[in-house]
Structure formats: C-alpha cells, structure tokens
C-alpha positions in Angstrom: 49.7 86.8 142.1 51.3 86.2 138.7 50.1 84.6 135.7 51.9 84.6 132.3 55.0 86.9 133.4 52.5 89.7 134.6 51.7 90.3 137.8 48.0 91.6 139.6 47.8 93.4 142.2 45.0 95.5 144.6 44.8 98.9 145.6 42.1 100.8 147.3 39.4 100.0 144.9 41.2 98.6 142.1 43.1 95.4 141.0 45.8 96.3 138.7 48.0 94.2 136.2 51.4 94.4 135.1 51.2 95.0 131.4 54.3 95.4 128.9 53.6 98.1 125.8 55.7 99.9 123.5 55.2 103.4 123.8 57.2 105.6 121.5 59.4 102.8 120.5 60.2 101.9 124.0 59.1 98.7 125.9 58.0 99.6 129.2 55.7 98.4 131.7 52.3 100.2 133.0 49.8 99.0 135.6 46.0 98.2 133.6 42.9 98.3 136.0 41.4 94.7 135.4 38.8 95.1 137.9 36.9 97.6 140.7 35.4 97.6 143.6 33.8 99.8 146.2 32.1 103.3 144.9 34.2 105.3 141.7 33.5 108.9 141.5 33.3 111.2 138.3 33.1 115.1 139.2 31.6 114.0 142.5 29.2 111.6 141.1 28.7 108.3 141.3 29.6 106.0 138.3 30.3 102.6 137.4 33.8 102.1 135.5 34.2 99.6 132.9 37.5 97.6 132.8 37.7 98.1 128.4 35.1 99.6 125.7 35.4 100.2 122.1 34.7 103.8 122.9 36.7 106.2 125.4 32.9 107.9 126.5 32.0 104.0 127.1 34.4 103.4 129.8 32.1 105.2 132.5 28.5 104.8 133.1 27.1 107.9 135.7 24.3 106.7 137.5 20.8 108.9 137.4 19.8 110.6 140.7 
C-alpha cells in the first residue's frame, strides 16, 4: 500500500511505514511501526506498545498480573 510516496507494510505483529529522515546529515529511509497487533512482550511480560508518546517510558504500558 502506498500513500504520499511512503509505503506500509505488515510483519508478524506490526504494520510498518516507509519514512524518509535525515540522520547525521544524510537522507535515508527507515521503517516506523504505525500500528500492532497480536501480544508484544517486554522482559517476558506482557505489554501494550504505543505507536508515539511525548515520553520514551510512555511508549510501553506492562500489564499488572
């Protein structure tokens, strides 16, 4: 699927999309999770991810036993 010269795809779990950045004065292109599915795992719990937050400890919510 393609929309506006980037490009989505899914893996396992994951739908991913094309994104171009500079990084360290360089255009390149890197693959952005835009969405999950299925179960994610954090030291061999269970979590939810979160596609963006304002804050890196925001990205991952691990679900209480």
């Amino acid at each position: 699927m393609k929309t506006n010269n980037q490009t989505t795809i899914f893996s396992t779990g994951v739908f991913l999309e094309s994104v171009e950045c500079i990084i360290n004065g360089k255009k390149k292109w890197r693959w952005v999770a835009t969405d999950f599915e299925d179960e994610s795992f954090l030291n061999g719990k269970a979590i939810n991810p979160f596609e963006y937050a304002n804050k890196k400890e925001k990205l991952v919510e691990i679900f209480k036993d």
